[in-house]
N, C-alpha and C positions, 0 to 999 in steps of 0.2 A: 504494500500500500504506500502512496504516496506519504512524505511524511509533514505535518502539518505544522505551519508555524504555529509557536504561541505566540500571546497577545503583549506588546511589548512590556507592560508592568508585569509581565510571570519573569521576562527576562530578566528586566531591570525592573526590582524592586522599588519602589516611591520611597524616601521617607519624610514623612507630612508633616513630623513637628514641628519644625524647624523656622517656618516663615506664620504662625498662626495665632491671631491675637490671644487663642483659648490654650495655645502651647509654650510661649514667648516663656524665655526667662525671665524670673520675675526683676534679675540683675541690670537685664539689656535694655536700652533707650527704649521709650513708645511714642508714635503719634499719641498724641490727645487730642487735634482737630487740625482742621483744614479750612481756611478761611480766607474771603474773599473780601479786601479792603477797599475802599473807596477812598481817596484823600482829595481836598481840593484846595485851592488858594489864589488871590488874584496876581499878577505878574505885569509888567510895563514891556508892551509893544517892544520888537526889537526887529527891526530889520521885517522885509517881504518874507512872508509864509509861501507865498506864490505868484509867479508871473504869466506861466504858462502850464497849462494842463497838457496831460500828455494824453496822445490816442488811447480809445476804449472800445473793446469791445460791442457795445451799444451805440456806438458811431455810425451803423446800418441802417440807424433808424433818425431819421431827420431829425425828429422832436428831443434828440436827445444828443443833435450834434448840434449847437448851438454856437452861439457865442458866448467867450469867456470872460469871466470878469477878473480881472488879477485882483488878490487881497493884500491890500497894504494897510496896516492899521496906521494912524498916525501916530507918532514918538511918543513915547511917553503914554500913552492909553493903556488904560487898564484892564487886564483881560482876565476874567474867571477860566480855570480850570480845572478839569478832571481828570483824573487818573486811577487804574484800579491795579493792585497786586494783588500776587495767593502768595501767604503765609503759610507753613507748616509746621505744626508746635509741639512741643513734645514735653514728657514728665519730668525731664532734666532742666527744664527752662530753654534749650538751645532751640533755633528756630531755623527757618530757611526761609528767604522771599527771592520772588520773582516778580517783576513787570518792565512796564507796563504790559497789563492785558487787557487790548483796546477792542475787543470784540465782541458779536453773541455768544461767545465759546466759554464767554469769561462767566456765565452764571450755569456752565454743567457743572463747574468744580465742585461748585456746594451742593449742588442737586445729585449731581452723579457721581462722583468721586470720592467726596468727602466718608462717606460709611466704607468704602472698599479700603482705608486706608488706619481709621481710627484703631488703636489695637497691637498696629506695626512694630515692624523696627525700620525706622527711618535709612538705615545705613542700608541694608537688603535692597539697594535701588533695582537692580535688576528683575530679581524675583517681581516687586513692587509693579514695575513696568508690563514686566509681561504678563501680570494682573490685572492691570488696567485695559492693556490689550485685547485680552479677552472675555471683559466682563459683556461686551456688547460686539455681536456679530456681521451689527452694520455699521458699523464705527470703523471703517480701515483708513480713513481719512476725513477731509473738511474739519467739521465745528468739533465733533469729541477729538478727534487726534489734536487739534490742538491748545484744546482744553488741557490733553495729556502731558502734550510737551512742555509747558505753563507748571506744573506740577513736577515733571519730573526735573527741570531747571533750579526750580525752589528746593527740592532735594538733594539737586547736588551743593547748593549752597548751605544746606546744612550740614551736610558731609563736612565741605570743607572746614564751617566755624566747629564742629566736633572734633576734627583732629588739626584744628589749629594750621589749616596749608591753602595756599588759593587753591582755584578749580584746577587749572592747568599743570600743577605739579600734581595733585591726585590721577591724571590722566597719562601721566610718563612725562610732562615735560620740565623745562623747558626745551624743544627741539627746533623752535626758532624766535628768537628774542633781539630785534624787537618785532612788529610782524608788518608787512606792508598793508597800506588800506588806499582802497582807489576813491576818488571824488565821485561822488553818485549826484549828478546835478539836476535832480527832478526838482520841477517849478522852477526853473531859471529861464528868463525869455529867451527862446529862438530867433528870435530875429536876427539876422547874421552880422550885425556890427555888436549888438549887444553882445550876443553868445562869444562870438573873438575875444571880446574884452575880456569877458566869464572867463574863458579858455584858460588865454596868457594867464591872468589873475593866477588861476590856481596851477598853472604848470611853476609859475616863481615859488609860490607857498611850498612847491619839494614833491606834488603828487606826481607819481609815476604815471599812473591811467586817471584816465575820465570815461563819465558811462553818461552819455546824453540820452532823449527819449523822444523819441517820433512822436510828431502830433497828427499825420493823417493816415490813413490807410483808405482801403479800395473805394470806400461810399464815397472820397473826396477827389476820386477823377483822374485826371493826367496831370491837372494844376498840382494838386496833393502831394502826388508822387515828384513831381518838379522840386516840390519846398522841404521835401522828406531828404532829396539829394545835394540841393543846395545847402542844408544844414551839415549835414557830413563831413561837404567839402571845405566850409567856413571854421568847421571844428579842426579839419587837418589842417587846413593854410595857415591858422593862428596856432597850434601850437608843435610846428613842423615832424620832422620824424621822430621825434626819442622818446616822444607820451605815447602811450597806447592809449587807443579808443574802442569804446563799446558804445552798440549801440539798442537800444528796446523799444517793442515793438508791443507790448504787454497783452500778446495773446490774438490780437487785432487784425490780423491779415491770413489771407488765405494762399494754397499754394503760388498760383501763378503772381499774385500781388509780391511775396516775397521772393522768389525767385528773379523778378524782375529787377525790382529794388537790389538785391544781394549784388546782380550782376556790374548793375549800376554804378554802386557802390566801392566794388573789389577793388579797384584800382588806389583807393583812400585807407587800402589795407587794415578796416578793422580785426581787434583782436576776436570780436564775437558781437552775430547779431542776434541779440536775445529774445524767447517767447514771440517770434512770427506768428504761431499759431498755439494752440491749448495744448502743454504736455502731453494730455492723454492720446493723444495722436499723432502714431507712432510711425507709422507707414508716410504719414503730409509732412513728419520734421525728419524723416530719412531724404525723401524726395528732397527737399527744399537744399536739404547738406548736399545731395551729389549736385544739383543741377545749376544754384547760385554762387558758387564757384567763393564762398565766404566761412569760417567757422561759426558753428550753432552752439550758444548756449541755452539754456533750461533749467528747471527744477526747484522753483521758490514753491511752485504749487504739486509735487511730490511729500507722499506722506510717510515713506517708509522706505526701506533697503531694497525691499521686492519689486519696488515701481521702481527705482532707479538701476535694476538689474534689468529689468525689460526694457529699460529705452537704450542702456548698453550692449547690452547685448545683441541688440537691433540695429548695432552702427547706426543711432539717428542722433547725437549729438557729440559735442568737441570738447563742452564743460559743465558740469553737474551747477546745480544752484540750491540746495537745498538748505531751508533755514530751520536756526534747532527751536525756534519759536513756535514753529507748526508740522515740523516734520517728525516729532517723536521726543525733544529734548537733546537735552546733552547727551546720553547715551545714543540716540540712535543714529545722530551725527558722527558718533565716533564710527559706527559700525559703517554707514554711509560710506566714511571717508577709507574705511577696506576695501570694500566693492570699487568703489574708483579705483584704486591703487592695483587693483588685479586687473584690469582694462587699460593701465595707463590714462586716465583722461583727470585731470586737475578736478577739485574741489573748491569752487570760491561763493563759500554762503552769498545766500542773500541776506541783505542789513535791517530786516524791519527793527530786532535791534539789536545791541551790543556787545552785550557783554558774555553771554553766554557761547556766541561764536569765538571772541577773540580768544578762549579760555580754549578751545578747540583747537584752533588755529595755531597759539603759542606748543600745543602740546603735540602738532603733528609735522614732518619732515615741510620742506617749502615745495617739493616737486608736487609734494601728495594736496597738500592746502596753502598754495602760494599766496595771496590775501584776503582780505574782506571787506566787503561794504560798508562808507562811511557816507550816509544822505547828509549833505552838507548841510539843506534848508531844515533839515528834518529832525537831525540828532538831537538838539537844543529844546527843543521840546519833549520828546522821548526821552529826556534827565531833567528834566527843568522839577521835579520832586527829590532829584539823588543829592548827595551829601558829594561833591567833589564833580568834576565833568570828564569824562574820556574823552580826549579830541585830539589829533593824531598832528606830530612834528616834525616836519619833514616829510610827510607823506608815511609815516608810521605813529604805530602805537604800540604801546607796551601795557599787556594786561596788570591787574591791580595787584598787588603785594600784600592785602589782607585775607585773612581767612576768608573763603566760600568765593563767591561771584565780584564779591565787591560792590555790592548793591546794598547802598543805604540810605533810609528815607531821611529827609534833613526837616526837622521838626519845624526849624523857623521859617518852611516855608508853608505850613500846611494851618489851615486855621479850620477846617472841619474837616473829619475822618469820622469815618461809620462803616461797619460788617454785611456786607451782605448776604442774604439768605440762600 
């Protein structure tokens, strides 16, 4: 008779005490909750939030391609805001945060995460993760995954204030110190004298690359595409050959649209044209890499190792974009940055925000994760609640030298904070 397998727990034995709040030693740290803070306070105008909006996907639809209004508050005006973090607290008093978490995603924690965790050991992050993972079967990305990532962030930053070490040496590093960060110029106006000046400005400031952002795609015609290439070219003439350039497309255009563009393009030798079309589509951003004669990047909106294994392994891109803000956290980022690393293709997060990449970044070789995302109009707000600012010198940065993330809220700037449910 044939002979039959057993079922892999006869093989390999479970043993179940180990990670369970009814089994924990009663010695070992515990979650005691999981909480989702609100902080606000007002702030004095600084500088343009925005001058130009970049192409959207909904730009197909007339009613929602409109004209733009640039937002300049004037100096010195007063602006209310808001910001939310996840805390995670434990019976030793030691905590972990993460944010900002600017999204619908940011009220699963309490809803859906918070019980799957009370009980824990904070330090078990992996077990923890791949609990989370599996608590819900239609959750492999979007609003839970990065609810998840939000939570598992804040853990590693408990980690680190536990054993007294930032993120990046818990992770193997430092394996490059200080780490390069490219100028991410969303909301700077395109206009081609203006953006020149942009350019020059920050090729002096010491950054290597700049990443600009197309404002038309196919609904806006032959003209569109005209002012899509004339941008490119005004970005190369201003800041000659030794910056590298990217350029996005955020999702917005169809094959033939970037294909053409690419072609267009290629001679202003971008380093990468990003998100031409929707990640998920894998065969339109293979096509687009052989035909537009340009490197394709991707991957802000990947949610795991398994989605960035199929688009590699499908030869449809040249460099990963995955951010540990919504792709899974700092662990799944690490694991991310293996799967690159066995394909040969770079890892350069995306920056929705900081700190949790550069902690990545500093702890992996430069070939595997050569820089990260610094939104020049944007970062400043994305800390405008932290205790110190990360903002890169020379076109670098160097992660923080205190326990965990480095993420701390600064009291004097907060004048209401409240829990949310």
């Amino acid at each position: 008779m044939p002979e039959v397998d057993s079922p892999p727990e006869a093989r390999f034995p479970l043993v179940r005490e180990e990670n369970t709040p009814e089994a924990s030693n009663s010695a070992r740290m515990k979650i005691t909750d999981v909480v989702l803070i609100e902080v606000s306070g007002e702030f004095a105008a600084e500088g343009p939030v925005s001058e130009e909006r970049r192409v959207d996907p909904l730009d197909v639809y007339p009613d929602f391609n409109g004209p733009f209004t640039p937002y300049r508050p004037d100096p010195g005006q007063r602006i209310r805001h808001r910001d939310r973090f996840v805390e995670v607290r434990t019976d030793e008093g030691v905590t972990g945060l993460f944010g900002p978490v600017d999204g619908p995603h940011a009220t699963v924690i309490p809803r859906e995460l918070r019980r799957l965790l009370i009980g824990r050991d904070p330090l078990a992050i992996e077990a923890l993760w791949d609990i989370l993972l599996r608590h819900d079967r239609h959750a492999r990305g979007g609003y839970y995954m990065m609810a998840l990532s939000a939570v598992d962030c804040a853990l590693w930053d408990l980690k680190g204030k536990a054993l007294g070490q930032p993120v990046y040496r818990l992770l193997g590093g430092p394996a490059q110190e200080p780490v390069r960060a490219y100028a991410s110029m969303l909301g700077f106006s395109l206009e081609p004298a203006a953006l020149a000046e942009r350019a020059r400005e920050y090729r002096a400031l010491g950054y290597h690359a700049q990443k600009w952002f197309f404002r038309h795609g196919p609904a806006d015609g032959g003209e569109g595409a005209s002012r899509n290439v004339a941008m490119v070219r005004a970005a190369r003439e201003a800041v000659g050959d030794d910056v590298a350039l990217m350029f996005d497309a955020f999702n917005s255009w169809d094959v033939p649209y970037a294909v053409d563009i690419g072609r267009r393009i290629a001679e202003y030798r971008p380093a990468w044209l990003e998100e031409p079309v929707p990640c998920d589509r894998i065969e339109a951003l293979r096509a687009i890499r052989e035909r537009a004669g340009v490197p394709l990047a991707t991957g802000e909106h990947l949610y795991s190792r398994w989605q960035v294994h199929d688009l590699l392994a499908a030869g449809a891109v040249d460099v990963i974009q995955a951010d540990p803000d919504w792709c899974g956290g700092v662990s799944e980022l690490v694991k991310i940055a293996t799967v690159c690393s066995t394909y040969g293709v770079p890892l350069c997060p995306h920056g929705h925000s900081l700190h949790a990449a550069l902690h990545v970044a500093a702890a992996m070789p430069p070939n595997v994760l050569p820089q990260v995302e610094f939104l020049i109009l944007h970062q400043p707000h994305k800390q405008r609640f932290m205790r110190g600012y990360l903002q890169p010198e020379n076109g670098v940065l160097r992660p923080p030298e205190t326990p965990g993330l480095g993420i701390e809220l600064d009291q004097v700037k907060i004048d209401e904070r409240r829990e949310i449910d």
